[in-house]
Backbone bond lengths (Angstrom), bond angles and torsions (degrees), N, CA, C in turn:
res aa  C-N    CA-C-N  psi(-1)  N-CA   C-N-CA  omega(-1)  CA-C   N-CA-C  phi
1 X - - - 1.472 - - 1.521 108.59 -
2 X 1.154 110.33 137.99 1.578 117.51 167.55 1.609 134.77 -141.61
3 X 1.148 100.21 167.29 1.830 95.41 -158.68 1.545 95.90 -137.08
4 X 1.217 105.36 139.87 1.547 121.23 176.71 1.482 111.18 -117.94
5 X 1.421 102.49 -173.69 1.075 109.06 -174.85 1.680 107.32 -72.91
6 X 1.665 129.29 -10.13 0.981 131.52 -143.39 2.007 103.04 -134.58
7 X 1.370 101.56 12.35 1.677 124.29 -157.57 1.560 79.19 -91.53
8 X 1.574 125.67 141.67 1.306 108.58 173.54 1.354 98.92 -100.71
9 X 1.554 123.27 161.44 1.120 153.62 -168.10 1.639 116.74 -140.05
10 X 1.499 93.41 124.75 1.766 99.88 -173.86 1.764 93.04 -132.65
11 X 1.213 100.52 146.83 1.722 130.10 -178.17 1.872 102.51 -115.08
12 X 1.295 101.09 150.12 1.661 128.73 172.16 1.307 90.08 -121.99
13 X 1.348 113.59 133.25 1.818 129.46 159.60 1.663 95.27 -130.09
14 X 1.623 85.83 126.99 1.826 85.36 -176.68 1.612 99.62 -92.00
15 X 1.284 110.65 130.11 1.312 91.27 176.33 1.834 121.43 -150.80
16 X 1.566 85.16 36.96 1.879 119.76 176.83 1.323 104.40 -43.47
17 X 1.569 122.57 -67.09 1.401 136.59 -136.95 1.366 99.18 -67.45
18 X 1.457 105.12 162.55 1.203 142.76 155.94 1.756 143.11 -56.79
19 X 0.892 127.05 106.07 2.111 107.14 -155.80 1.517 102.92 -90.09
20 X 2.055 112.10 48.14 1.198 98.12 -174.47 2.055 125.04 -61.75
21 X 1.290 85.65 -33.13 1.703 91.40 175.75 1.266 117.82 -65.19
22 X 1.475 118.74 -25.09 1.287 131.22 -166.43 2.150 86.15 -76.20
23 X 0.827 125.47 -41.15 1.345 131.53 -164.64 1.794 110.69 86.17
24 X 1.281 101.81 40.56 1.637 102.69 168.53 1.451 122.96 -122.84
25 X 1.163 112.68 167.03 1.411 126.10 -166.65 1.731 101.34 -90.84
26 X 1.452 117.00 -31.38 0.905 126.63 -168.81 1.672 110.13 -76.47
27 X 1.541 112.95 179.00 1.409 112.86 175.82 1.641 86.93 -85.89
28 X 1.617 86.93 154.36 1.571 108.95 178.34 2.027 117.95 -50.86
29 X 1.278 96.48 -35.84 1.483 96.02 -169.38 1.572 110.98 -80.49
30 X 1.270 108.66 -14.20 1.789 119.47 175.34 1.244 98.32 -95.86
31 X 1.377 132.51 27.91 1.827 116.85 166.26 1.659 107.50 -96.36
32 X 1.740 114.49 119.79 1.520 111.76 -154.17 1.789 110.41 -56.88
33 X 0.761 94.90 157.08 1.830 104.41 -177.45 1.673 99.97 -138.81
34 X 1.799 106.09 94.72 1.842 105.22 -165.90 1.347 118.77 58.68
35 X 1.193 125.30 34.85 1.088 133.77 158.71 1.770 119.33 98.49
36 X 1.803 102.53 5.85 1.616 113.11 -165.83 1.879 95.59 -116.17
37 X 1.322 119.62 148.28 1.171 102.69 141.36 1.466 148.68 -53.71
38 X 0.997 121.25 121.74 1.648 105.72 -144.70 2.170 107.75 -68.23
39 X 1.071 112.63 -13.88 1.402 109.61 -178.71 1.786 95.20 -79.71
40 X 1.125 121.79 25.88 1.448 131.08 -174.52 2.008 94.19 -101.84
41 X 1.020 81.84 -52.15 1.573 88.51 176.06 1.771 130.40 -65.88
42 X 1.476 68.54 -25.29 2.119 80.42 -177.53 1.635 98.84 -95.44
43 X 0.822 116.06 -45.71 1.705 109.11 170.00 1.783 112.16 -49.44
44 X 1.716 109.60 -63.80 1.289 114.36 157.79 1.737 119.14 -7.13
45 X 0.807 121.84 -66.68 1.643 152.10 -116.85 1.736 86.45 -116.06
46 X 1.468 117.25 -56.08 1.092 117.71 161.00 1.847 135.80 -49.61
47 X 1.236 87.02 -45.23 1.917 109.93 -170.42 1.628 72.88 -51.36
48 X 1.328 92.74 -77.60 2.049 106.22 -144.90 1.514 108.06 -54.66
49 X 1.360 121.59 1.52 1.384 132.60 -176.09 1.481 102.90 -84.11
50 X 1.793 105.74 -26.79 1.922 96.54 -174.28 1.912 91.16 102.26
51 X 1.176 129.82 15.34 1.582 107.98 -176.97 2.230 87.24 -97.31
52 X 1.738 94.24 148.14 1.228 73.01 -174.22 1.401 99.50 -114.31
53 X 1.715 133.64 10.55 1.361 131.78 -175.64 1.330 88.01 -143.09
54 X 1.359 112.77 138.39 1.536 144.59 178.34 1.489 117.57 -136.48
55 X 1.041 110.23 76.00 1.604 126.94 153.68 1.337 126.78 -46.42
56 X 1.451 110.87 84.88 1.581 99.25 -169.98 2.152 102.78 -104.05
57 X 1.394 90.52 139.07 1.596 94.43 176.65 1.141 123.03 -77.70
58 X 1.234 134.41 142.22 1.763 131.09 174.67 1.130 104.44 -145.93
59 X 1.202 101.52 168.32 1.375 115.53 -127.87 1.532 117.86 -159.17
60 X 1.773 126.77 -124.56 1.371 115.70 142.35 1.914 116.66 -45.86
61 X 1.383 101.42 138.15 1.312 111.21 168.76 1.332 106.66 54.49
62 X 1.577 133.53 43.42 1.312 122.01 -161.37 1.676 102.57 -83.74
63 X 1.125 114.94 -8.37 1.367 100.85 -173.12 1.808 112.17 -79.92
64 X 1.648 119.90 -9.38 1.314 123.01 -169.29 1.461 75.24 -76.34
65 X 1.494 140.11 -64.15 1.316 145.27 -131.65 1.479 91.71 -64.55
66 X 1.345 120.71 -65.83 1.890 128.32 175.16 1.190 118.42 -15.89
67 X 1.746 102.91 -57.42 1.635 133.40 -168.90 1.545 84.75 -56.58
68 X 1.337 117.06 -76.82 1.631 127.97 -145.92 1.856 97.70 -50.34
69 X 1.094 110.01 -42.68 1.710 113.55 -159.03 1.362 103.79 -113.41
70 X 1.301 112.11 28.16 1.759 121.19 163.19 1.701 107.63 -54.01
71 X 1.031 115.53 -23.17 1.613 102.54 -157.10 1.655 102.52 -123.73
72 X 1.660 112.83 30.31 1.630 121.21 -165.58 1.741 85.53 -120.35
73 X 1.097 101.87 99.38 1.625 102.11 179.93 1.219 137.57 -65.51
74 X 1.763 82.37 -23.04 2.077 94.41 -178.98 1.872 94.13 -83.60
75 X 1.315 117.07 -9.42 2.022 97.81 -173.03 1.618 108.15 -95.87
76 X 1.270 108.92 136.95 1.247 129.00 149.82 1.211 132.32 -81.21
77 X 1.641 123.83 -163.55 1.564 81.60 160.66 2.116 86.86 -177.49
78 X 1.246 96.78 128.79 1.393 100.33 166.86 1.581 123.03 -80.26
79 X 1.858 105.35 -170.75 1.338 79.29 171.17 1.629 89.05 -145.25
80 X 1.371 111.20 167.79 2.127 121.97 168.34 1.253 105.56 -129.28
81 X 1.236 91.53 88.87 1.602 116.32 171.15 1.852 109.31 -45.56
82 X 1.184 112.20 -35.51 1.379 110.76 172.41 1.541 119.01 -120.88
83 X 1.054 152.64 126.87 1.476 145.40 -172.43 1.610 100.35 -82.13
84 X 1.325 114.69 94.85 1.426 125.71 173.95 1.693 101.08 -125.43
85 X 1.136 116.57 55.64 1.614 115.38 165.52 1.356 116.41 92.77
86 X 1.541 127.38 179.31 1.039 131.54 177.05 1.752 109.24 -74.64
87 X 0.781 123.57 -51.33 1.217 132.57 -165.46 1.678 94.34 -63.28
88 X 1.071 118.74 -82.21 1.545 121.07 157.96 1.855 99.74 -2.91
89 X 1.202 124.12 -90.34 1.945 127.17 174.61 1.345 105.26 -13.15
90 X 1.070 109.76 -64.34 1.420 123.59 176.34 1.397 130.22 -31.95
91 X 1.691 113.35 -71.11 1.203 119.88 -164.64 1.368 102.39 -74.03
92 X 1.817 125.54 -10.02 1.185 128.80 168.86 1.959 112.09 -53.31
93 X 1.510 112.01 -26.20 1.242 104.25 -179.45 1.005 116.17 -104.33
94 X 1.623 130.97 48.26 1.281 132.97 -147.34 1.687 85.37 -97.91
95 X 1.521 125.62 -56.48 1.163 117.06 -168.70 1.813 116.15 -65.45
96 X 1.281 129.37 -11.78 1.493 142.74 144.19 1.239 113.40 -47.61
97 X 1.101 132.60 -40.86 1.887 139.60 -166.95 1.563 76.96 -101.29
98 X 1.151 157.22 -146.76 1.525 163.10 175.10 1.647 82.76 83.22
99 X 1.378 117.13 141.68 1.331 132.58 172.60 1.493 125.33 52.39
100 X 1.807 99.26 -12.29 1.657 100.24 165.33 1.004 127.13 -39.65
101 X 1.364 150.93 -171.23 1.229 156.03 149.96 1.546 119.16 -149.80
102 X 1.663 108.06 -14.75 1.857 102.07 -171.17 1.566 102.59 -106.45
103 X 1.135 106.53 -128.87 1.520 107.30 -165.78 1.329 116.71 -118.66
104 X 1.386 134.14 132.76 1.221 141.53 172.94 1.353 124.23 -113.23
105 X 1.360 121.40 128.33 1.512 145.56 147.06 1.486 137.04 -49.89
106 X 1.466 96.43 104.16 1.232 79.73 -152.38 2.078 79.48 -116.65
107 X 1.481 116.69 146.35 1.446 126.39 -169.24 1.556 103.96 -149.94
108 X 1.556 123.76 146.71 1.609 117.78 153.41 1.512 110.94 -43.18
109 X 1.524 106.94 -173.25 1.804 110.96 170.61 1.386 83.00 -110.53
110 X 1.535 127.89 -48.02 1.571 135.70 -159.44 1.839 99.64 -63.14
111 X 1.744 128.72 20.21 1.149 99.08 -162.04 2.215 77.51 -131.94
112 X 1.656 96.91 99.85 1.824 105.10 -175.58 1.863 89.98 -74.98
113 X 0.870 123.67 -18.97 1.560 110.79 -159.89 1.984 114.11 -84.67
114 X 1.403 87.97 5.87 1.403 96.77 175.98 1.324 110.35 -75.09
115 X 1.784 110.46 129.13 1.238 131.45 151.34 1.512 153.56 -61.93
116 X 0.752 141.25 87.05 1.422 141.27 -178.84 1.436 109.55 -25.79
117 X 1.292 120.91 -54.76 1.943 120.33 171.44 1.490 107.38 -51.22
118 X 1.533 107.38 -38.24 1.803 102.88 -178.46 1.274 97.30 -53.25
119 X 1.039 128.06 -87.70 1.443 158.12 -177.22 1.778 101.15 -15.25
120 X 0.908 96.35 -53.09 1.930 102.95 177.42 1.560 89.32 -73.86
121 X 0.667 109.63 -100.01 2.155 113.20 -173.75 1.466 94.60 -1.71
122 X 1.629 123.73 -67.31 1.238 106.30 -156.95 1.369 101.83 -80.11
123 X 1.279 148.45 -24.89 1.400 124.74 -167.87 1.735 101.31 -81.62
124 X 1.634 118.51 -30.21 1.629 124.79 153.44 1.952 105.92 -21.80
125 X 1.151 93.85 -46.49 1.640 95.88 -145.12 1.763 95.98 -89.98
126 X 1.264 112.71 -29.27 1.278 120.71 137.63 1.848 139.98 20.85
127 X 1.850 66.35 -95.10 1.169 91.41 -159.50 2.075 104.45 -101.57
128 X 1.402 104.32 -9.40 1.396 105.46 152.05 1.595 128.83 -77.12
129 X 1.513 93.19 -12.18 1.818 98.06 174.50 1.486 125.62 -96.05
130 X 1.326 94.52 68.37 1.992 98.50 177.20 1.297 125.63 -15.71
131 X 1.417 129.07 115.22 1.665 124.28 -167.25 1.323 98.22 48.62
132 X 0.709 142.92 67.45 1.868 134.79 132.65 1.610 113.67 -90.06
133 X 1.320 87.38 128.86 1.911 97.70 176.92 1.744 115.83 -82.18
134 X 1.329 93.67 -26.55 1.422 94.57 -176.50 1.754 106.73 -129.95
135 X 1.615 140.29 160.15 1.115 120.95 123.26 1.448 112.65 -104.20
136 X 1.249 129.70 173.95 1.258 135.14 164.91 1.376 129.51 -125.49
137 X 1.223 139.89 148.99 1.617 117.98 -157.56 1.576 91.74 -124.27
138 X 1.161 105.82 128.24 1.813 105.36 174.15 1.527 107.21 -120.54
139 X 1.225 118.71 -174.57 1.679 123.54 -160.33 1.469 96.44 -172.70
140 X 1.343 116.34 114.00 1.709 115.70 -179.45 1.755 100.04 -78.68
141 X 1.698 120.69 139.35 1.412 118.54 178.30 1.243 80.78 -133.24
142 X 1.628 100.13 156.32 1.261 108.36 155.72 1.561 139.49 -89.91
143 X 0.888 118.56 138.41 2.151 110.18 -158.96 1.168 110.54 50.30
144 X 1.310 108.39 66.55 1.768 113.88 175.02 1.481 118.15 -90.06
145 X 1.451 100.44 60.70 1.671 114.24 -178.43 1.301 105.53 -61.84
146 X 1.112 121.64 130.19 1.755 145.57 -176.34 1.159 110.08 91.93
147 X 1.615 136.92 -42.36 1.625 119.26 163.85 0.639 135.22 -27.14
148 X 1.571 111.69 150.76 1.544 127.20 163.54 1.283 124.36 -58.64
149 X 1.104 164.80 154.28 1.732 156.04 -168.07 1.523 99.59 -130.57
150 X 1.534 108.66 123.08 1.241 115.59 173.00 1.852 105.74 -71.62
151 X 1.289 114.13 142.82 1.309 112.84 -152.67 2.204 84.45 -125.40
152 X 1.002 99.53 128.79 1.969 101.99 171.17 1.479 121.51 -127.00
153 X 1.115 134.33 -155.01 0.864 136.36 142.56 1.932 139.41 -128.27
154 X 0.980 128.89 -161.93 1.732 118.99 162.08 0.898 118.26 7.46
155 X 1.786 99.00 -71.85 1.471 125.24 -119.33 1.760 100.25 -125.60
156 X 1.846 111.59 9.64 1.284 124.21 175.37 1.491 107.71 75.19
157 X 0.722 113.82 15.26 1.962 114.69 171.00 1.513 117.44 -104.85
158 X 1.678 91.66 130.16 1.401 94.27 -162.47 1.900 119.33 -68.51
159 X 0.878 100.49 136.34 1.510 114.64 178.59 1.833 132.39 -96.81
160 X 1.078 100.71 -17.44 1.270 114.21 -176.78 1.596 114.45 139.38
161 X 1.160 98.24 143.75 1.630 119.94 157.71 1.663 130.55 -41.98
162 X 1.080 128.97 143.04 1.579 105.33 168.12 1.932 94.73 -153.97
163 X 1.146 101.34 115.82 1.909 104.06 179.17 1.501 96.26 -58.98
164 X 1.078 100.22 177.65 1.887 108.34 -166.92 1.398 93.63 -103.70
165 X 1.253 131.82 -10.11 1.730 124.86 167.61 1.643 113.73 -72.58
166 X 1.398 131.85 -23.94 1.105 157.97 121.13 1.610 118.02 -27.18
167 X 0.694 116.37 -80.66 1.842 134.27 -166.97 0.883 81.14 -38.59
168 X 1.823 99.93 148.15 1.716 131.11 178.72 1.372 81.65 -86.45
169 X 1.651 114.67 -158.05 1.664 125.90 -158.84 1.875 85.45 -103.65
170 X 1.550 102.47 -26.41 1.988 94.30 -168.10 1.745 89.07 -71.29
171 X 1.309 111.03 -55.92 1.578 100.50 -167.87 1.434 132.28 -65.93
172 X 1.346 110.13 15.48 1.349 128.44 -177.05 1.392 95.78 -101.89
173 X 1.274 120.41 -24.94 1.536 121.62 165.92 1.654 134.99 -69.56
174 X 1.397 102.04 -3.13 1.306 130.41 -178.19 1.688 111.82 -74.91
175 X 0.833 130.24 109.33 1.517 152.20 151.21 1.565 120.99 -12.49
176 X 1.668 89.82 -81.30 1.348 93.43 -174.39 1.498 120.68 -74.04
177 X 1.335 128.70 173.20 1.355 131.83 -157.50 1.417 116.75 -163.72
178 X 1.087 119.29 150.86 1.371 119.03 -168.80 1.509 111.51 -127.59
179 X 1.177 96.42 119.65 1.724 111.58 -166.09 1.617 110.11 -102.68
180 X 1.217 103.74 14.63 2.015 114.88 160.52 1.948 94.94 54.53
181 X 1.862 86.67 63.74 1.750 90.84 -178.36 2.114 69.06 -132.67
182 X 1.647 106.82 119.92 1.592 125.68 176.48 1.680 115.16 -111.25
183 X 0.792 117.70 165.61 1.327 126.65 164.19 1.539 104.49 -154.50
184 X 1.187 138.67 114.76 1.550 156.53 -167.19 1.186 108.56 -117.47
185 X 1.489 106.27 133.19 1.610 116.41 167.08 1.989 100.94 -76.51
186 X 1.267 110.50 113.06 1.496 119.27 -165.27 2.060 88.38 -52.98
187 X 0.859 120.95 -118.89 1.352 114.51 -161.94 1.571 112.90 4.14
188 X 1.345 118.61 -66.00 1.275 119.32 -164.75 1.442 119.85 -53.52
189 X 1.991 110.08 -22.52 0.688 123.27 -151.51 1.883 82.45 -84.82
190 X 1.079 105.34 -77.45 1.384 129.80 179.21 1.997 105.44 -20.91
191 X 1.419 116.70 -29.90 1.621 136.63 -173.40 1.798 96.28 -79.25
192 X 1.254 101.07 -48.94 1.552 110.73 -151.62 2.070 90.07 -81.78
193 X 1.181 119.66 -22.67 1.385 116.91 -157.47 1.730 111.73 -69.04
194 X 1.529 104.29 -34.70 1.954 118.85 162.53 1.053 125.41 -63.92
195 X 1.557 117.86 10.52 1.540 115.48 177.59 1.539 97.07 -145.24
196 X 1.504 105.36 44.95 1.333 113.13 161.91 1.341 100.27 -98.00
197 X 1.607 108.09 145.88 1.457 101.90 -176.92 1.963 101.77 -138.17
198 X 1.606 110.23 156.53 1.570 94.25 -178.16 1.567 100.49 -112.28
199 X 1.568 110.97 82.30 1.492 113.07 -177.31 2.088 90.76 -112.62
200 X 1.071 111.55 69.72 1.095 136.02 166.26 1.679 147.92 -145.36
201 X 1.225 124.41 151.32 1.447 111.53 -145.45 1.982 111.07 -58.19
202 X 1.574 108.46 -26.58 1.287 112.43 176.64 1.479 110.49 -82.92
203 X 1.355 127.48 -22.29 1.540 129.77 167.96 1.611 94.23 90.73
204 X 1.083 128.46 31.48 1.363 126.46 170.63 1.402 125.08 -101.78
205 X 1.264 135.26 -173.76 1.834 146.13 172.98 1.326 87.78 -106.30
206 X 1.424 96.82 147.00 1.582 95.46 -176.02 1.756 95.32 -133.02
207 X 1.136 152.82 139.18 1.432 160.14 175.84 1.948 92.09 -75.85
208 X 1.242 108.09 -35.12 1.976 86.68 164.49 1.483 138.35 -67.11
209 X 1.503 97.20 -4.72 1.339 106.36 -165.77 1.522 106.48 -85.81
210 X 1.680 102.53 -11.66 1.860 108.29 -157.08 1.710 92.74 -78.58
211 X 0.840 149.55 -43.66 1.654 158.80 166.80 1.748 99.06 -45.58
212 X 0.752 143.29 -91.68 1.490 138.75 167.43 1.761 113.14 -21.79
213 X 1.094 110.51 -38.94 1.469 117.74 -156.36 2.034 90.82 -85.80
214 X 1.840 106.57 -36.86 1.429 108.47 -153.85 2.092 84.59 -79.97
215 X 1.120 106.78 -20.19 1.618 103.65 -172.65 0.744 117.84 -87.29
216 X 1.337 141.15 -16.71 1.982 144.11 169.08 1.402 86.65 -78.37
217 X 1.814 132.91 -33.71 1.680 111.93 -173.07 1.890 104.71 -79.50
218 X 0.872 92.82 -1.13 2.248 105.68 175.74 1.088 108.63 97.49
219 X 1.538 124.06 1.71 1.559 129.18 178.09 1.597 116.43 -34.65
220 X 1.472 127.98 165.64 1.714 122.76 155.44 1.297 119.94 -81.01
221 X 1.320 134.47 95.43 1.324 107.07 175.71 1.681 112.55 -112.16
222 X 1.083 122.43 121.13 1.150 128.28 -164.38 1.867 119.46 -109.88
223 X 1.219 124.86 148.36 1.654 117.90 -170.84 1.068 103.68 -138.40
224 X 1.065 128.18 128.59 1.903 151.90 170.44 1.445 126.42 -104.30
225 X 1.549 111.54 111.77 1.476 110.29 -167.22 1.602 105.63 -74.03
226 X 1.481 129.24 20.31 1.002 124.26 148.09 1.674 151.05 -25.31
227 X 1.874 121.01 1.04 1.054 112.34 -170.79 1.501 98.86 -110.90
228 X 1.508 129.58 156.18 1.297 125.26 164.70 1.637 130.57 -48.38
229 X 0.752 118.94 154.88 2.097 109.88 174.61 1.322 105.17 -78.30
230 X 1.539 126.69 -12.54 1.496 108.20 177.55 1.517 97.35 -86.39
231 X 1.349 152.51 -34.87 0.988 144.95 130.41 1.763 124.77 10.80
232 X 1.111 118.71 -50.51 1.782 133.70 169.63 1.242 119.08 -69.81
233 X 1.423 108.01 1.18 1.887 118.35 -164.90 2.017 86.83 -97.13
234 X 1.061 101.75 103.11 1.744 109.74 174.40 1.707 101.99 -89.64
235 X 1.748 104.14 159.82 1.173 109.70 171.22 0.955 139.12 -112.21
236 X 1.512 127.51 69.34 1.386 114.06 -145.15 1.841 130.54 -141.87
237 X 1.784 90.41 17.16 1.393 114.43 179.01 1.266 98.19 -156.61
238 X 1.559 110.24 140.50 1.727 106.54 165.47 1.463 130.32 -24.33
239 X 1.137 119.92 -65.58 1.197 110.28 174.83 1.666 125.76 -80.78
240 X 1.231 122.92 21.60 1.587 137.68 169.53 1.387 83.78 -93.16
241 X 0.930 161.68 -59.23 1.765 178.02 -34.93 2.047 93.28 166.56
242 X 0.927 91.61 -80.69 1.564 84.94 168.96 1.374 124.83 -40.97
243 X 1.338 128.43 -57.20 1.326 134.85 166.08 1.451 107.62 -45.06
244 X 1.533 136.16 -74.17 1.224 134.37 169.50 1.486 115.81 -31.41
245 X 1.133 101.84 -66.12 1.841 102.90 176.77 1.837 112.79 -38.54
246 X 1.367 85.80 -58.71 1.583 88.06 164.56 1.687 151.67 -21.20
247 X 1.553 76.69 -67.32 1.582 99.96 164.35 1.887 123.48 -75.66
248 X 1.287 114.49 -45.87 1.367 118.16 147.07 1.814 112.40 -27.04
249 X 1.065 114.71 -74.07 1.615 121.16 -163.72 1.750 88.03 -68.00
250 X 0.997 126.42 -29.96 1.773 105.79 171.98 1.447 123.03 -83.02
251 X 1.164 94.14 -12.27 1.631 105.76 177.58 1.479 109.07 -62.79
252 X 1.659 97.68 -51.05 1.314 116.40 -157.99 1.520 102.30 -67.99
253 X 1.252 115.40 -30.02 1.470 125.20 -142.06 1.951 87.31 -92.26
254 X 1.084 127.70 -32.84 1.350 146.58 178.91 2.158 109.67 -71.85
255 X 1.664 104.93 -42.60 1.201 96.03 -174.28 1.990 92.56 -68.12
C-alpha cells in the first residue's frame, strides 16, 4: 500500500468528554492550554500534517465545541449521544468512514502535545506496511505509572496491549507505552468496530480493544516507537495542565 502526497487522509478527534477532573464546566477539549483551547492544538498539528477531513466527536456540551471550530473548514463533526467510551466516539462516525478506503487518524482532543512530525511518521509508516489494519504510535517514558504497556513477543512483534491495572509485576517493567495515537485501515476499521464489546469494569467500548480484536481475525497490526516523550504529557488534572503549559512556554522561549 502506498500514500502520496495526493492519497486522501481523514482524522477522528474524540472530543465528547467532560473536564470533570479538570474542575470545569466546560467540555474537556475547550479547557485553555496557554491561552488556546487545547483541541486547537490537535487540529493545528493535524492541518499542517496534510490530513484533509477531521471528524471531531461531541458530546457533553457539544454545541460550545461547534461554536469554537465554526470557522475550521476541513472539521465536521459527529455526535455520542451517550458517553460509553472511546470506542463508543467512534462508531458514532461510522457513516463518515462509509465508502472510505485510505487511512484514518484517530487521536484524543484533550491531548495539546500532539505533533505534526508524529502524525506524518505514522501515516509514513503506514503506508510502508503492506495490508496493515492498524499502525500504532508508541514513545518509551520512564516510570510510566498508569500506562498502557506495549506487549511483543521473541521476535519484536507487537502482541497486544496490557493497562498497568492488569500488568503482572515483569510487564510493569516495560518501557514502551501507548498513548492511543492510531492510524486504521478505514474498512477494517469500520469491520472490527461490531465486535466491540463492554465486558469491562466501566461497561464501556473502548477504541483499544479494536487492535486485539483485528489480531485474533489475523490482521497486521504493527507499533512504532516513533512519537516524542513530550507527546506522553496527558491533560487531565490541574496540575498535568500546569506541567504541559510549562513545557509549551519553554519550547517557546527556546524557538
Amino acid at each position: 500500500m502506498s500514500l502520496d502526497g495526493k492519497t486522501p487522509k481523514k482524522a477522528i478527534v474524540l472530543a465528547a468528554g467532560k473536564g470533570t477532573r479538570m474542575k470545569s464546566e466546560s467540555p474537556k477539549a475547550l479547557v485553555p492550554v496557554c491561552g488556546r483551547p487545547m483541541i486547537f492544538r490537535v487540529l493545528d498539528a493535524l492541518e499542517d500534517a496534510g490530513v484533509e477531513e477531521i471528524v471531531v466527536v461531541v458530546g457533553y456540551r457539544g454545541d460550545l465545541v461547534r461554536a469554537a471550530l465554526r470557522d475550521r473548514a476541513r472539521v465536521t463533526f459527529a455526535e455520542q449521544t451517550e458517553l460509553l467510551g472511546t470506542g463508543h466516539a467512534v462508531m458514532s462516525c461510522r457513516a463518515a468512514l462509509q465508502g472510505f478506503s485510505g487511512p484514518v487518524f484517530i487521536v484524543a482532543g484533550d491531548n495539546p502535545m500532539l505533533q505534526s512530525s508524529s502524525i506524518v511518521r505514522l501515516f509514513e509508516e503506514y503506508a510502508r506496511a503492506e495490508n496493515a489494519a492498524c499502525v500504532i504510535g508508541t514513545v518509551y517514558k520512564e516510570n510510566p505509572v498508569g500506562m498502557g504497556r506495549i506487549l511483543r513477543n521473541a521476535s519484536g512483534e507487537f502482541i497486544g496491549v496490557v493497562e498497568e491495572r492488569d500488568a503482572t509485576a515483569e510487564q510493569r517493567l516495560i518501557k514502551e507505552i501507548n498513548i492511543s495515537y492510531y492510524v486504521f485501515h478505514a474498512p477494517s476499521l469500520l469491520d472490527s468496530l461490531g465486535e466491540l464489546r463492554t465486558n469491562n469494569a466501566q461497561r464501556e467500548y473502548y477504541i483499544t480493544d479494536v487492535p486485539r480484536i483485528m489480531l485474533e481475525r489475523g490482521q497486521k497490526i504493527l507499533a512504532f516507537p516513533v512519537l516524542q516523550p513530550i507527546e506522553a504529557l496527558g491533560v487531565n488534572t490541574p496540575e498535568e495542565l500546569a506541567v504541559v503549559e510549562a513545557t509549551l512556554r519553554n519550547a517557546d522561549a527556546r524557538d
